[in-house]
C-alpha positions in Angstrom: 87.0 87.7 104.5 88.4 84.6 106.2 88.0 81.6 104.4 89.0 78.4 105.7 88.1 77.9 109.6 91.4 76.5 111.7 89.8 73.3 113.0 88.6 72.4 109.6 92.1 72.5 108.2 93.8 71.4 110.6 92.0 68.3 109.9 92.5 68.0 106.7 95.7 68.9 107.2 96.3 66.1 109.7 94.5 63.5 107.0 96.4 64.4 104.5 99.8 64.0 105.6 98.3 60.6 108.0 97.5 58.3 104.8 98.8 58.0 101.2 95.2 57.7 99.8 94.4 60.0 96.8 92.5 62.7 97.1 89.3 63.1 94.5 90.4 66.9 93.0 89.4 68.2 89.5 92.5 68.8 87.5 93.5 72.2 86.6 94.9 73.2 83.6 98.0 72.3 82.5 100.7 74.4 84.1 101.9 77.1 82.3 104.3 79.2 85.3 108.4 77.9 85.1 109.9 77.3 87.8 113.0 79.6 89.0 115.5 78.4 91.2 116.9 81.7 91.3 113.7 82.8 93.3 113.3 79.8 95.5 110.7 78.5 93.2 110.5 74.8 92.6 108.2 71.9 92.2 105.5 70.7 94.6 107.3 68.1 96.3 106.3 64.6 96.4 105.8 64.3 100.4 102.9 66.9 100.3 100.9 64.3 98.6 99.2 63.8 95.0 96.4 66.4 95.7 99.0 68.7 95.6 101.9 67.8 93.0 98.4 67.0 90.5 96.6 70.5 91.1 99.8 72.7 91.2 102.2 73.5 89.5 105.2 75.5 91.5 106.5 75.5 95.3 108.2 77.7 97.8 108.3 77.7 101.3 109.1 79.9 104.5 112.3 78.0 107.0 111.3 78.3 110.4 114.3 78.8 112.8 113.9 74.9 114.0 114.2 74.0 110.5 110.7 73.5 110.2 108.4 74.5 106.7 106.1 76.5 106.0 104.4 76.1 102.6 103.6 77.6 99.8 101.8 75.9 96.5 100.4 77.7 93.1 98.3 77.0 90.4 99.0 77.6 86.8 98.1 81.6 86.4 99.9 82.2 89.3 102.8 84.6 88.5 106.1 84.1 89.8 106.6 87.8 91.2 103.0 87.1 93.1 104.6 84.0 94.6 107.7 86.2 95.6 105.7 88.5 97.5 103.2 86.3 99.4 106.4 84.7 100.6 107.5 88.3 101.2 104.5 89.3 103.6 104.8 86.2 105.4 108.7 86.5 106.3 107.7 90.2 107.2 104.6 89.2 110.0 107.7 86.6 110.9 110.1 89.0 110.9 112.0 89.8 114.7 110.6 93.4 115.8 113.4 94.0 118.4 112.0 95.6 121.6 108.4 95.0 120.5 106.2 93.4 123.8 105.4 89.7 122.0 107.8 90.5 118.8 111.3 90.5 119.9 111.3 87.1 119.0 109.0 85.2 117.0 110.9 81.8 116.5 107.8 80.5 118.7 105.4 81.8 116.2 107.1 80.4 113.0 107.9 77.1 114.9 104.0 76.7 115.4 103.0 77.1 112.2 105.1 74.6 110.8 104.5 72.0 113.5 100.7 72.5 112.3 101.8 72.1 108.9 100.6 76.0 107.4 100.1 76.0 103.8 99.5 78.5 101.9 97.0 77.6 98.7 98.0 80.6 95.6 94.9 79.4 93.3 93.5 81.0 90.0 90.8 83.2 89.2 88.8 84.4 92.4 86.8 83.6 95.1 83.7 82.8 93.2 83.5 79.2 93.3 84.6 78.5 90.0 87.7 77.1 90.8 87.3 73.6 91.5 90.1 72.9 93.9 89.3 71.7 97.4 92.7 71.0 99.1 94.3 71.9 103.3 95.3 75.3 103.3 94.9 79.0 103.5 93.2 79.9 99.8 94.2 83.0 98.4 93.2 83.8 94.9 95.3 85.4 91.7 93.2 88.0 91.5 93.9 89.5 94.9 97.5 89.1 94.8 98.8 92.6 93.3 102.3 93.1 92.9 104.2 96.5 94.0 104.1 98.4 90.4 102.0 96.4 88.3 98.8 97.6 87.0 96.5 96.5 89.6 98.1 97.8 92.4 99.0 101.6 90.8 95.4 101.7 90.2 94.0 100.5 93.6 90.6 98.7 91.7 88.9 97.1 94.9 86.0 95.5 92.6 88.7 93.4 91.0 91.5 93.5 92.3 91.5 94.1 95.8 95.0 93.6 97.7 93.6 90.8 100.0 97.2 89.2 100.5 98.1 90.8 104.0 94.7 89.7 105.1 94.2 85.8 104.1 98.1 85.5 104.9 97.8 87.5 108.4 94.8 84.2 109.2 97.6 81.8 108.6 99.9 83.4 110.8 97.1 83.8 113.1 95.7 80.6 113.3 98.7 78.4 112.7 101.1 80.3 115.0 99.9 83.0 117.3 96.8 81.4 117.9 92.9 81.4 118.8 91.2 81.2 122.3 88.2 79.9 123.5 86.1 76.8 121.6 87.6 75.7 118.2 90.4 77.4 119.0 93.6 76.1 119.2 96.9 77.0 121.8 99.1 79.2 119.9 102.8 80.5 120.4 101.5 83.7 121.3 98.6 83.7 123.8 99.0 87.0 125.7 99.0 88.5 122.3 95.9 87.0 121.2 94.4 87.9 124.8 94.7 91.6 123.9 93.1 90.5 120.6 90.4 89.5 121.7 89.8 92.1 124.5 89.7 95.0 121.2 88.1 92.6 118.8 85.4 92.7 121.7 85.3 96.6 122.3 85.1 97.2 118.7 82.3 95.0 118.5 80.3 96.2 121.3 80.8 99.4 121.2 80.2 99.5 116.9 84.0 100.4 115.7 83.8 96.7 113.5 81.4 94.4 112.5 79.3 97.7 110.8 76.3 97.7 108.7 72.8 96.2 109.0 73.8 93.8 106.6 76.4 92.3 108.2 74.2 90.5 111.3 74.2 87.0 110.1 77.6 87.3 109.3 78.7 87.9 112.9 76.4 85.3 113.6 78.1 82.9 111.6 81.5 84.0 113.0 80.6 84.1 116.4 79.6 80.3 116.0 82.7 79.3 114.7 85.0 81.5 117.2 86.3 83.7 114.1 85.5 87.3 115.3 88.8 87.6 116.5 90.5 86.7 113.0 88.0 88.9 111.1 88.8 92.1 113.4 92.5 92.1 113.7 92.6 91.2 109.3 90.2 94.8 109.6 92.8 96.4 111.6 96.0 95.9 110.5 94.5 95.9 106.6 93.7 99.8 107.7 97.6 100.0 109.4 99.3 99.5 106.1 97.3 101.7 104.1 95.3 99.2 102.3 91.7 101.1 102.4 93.4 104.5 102.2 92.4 104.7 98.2 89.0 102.8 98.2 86.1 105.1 96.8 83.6 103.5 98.8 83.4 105.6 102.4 85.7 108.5 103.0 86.3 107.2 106.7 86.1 103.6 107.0 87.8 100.5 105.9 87.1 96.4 104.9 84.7 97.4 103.2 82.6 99.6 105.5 82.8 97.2 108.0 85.8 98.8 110.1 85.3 102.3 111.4 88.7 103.2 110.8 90.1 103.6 107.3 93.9 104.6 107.7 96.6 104.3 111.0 95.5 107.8 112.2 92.0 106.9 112.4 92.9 103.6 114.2 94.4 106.0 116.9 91.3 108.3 117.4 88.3 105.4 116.7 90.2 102.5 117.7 92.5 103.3 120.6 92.4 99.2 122.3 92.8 97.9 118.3 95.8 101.1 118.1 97.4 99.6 121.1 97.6 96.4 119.6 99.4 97.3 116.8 101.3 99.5 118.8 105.3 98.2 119.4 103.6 94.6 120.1 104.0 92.5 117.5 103.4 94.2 113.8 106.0 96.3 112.1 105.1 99.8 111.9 106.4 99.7 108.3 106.7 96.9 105.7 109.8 95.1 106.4 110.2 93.0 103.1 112.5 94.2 100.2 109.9 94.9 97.4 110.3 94.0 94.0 109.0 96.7 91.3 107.4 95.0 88.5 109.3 95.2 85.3 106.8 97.3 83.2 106.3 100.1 85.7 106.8 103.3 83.9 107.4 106.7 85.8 107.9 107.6 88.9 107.5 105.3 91.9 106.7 107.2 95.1 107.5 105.6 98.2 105.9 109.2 99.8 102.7 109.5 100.1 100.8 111.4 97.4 97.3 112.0 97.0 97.0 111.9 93.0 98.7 108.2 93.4 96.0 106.0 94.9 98.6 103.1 95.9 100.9 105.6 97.9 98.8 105.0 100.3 100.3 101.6 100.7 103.5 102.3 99.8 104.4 105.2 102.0 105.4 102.2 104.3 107.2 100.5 101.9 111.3 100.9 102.5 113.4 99.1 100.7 113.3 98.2 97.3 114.3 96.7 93.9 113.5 98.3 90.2 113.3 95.5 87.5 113.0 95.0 84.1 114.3 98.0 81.7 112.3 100.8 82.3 113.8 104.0 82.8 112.4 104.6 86.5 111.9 107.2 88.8 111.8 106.7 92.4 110.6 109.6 95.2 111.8 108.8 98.4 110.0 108.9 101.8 110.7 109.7 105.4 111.7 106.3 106.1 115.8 104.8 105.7 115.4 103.5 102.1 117.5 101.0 100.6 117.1 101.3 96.7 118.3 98.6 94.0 118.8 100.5 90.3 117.2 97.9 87.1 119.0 97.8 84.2 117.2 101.7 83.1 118.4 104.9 83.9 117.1 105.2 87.6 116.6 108.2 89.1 116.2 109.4 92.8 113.9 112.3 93.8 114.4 114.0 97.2 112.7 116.7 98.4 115.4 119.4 100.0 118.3 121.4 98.4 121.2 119.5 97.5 123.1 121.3 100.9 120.8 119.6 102.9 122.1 116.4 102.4 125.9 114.3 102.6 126.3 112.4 100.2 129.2 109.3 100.6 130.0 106.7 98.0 131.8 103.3 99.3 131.8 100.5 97.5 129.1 100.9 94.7 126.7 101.8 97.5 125.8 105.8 97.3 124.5 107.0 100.5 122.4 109.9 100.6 121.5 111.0 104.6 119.0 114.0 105.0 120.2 116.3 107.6 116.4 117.2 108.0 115.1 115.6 110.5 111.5 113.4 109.5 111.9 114.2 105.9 113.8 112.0 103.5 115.4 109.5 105.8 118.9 108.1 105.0 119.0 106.0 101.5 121.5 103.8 100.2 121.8 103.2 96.3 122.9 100.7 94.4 123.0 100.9 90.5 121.1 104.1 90.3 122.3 106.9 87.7 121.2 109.9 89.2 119.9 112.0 91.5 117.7 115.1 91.5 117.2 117.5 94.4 115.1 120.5 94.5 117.3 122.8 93.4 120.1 120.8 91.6 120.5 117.1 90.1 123.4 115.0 90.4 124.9 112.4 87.7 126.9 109.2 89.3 
């Protein structure tokens, strides 16, 4: 759930980078992530003040198309392929959707966040209070960052590791660039797209599609008070889009925890049909646009179709391109969707699912590019240091 409310950072924000004065933080532990130039990762720079460079320990940042910044800090525990991909998902809700209604161009978008000064706070442990860092930003914890391959997000554990990245990175974007309406709000880049927001955040809410269980009364209380229903919904809805609640145990048709009626993009469609159209060609990519990086001690097979015995395929059927690392001999199973596959230093194989006739097959420099000439099925995929591939009926050695 969202965190930090947009008027109260923004404040801070505006205090911080107004006056030199320390701020009074505990001190974390003593940093123990290196720093990678390689992978844009640096450290905390100076000008973000001492409250920062004291209680982190690595930087990146998101380049707006004025030139502006949008930051990215982390503590100690933080891992370096975590960074990467919270970086990822914000350059993919930034990312051009050409002939989308509000998404054609989102230079506005990006612009706004930096002029507001968006940070983006990676902190250790979880949300539990422990952590005794208090700085401007949007918080996201290390224990709801997972990582495309690593243990927590093959086996989809909400208790402890819930994926809560799209979600607390989505209320960035959302309240430092598109922007909220009505009392401590603030003008955004976007306003015709929040309008429509709002007009499904407040269907869903009258009519019981969000804001769900008895439980949850004072809790729209308290976000009605603070003009965050609007946040809250949307996080519920495009959470659902991507597949994030398509594995959770916990109700067979809902999402966010029981609190969205809708638990996967075809439910959105048929319980959800204002919320659908929102996330229909307006703004949000219908697939993951970022180039994911396969953590290095994934073993197997990783299925970028979605199967049911493989609780993150639910996520990662909308995954399309990505990058094996580490050693691992790996196994990738393609989806509908025109892949583009990087080989790691294993044996990496490709799995499709038609004949071997069924598909050309061209090779031009080092790129092999496999097109299925069935249509909806396995997409067209270009390869790049993979070893083989296997078809139904035959398998092919490059």
């Amino acid at each position: 759930m969202k965190r930090v409310r947009f008027m109260i950072v923004m404040a801070m924000v505006l205090a911080l980078f107004a006056c030199s004065k320390e701020e009074s933080t505990a001190l974390v532990p003593q940093p123990t992530g290196k720093l990678d130039a390689e992978l844009g990762i640096e450290a905390v720079p100076l000008s973000m003040g001492r409250a920062y460079t004291k209680n982190f320990n690595r930087y990146t940042k998101v380049t707006t198309p004025n030139g502006g910044v949008i930051h990215i800090v982390a503590q100690s525990n933080i891992t370096n392929e975590q960074i990467v991909r919270c970086r990822s998902i914000i350059e993919h809700y930034l990312r051009n959707y050409p002939g989308s209604k509000y998404g054609s161009d989102k230079s506005a978008v990006g612009n706004k966040m930096a002029a507001n000064k968006a940070i983006l706070t990676l902190l250790n442990g979880s949300d539990d209070g422990k952590n005794p860092v208090e700085v401007a930003g949007q918080p996201l914890y290390e224990n709801e960052i997972q990582v495309e391959g690593q243990a927590w997000y093959v086996n989809q554990n909400y208790n402890n590791h819930r994926d809560a990245a799209f979600e607390e990175i989505l209320h960035l974007v959302h309240d430092y660039g598109i922007g909220i309406d009505g009392s401590n709000g603030s003008v955004g880049a976007a306003p015709e797209l929040q309008a429509e927001i709002r007009a499904a955040q407040k269907n869903a809410l009258s009519n019981k599609i969000w804001g769900l269980g008895a439980g949850n009364a004072n809790w729209i209380k308290e976000l009605t008070k603070e003009n965050s229903l609007s946040q809250e919904y949307l996080a519920s809805v495009v959470d659902s889009y991507y597949g994030l609640w398509g594995a959770w145990k916990g109700n067979d048709n809902k999402g966010m925890w029981g609190i969205y009626k809708a638990k996967n993009r075809e439910e959105i469609a048929k319980e959800d049909p204002m919320g659908h159209a929102v996330m229909n060609n307006k703004f949000f990519h219908p697939y993951l646009t970022y180039n994911a990086r396969i953590d290095a001690g994934f073993v197997g097979t990783f299925s970028l179709k979605f199967d049911a015995s493989r609780p993150y395929s639910h996520h990662s059927r909308y995954l399309k391109d990505i990058t094996l690392l580490g050693n691992n001999d790996t196994n990738v199973r393609v989806n509908e969707l025109d892949n583009d596959i990087t080989g790691n230093a294993g044996v990496n194989t490709i799995i499709f699912s038609g004949n071997k006739d069924e598909y050309t097959i061209t090779n031009s420099d080092e790129v092999v590019t496999v097109k299925d000439n069935t249509v909806n099925r396995d997409g067209k995929n270009s390869l790049r240091k993979v070893e083989k591939l296997q078809f139904a009926d035959f398998d092919v050695t490059l």
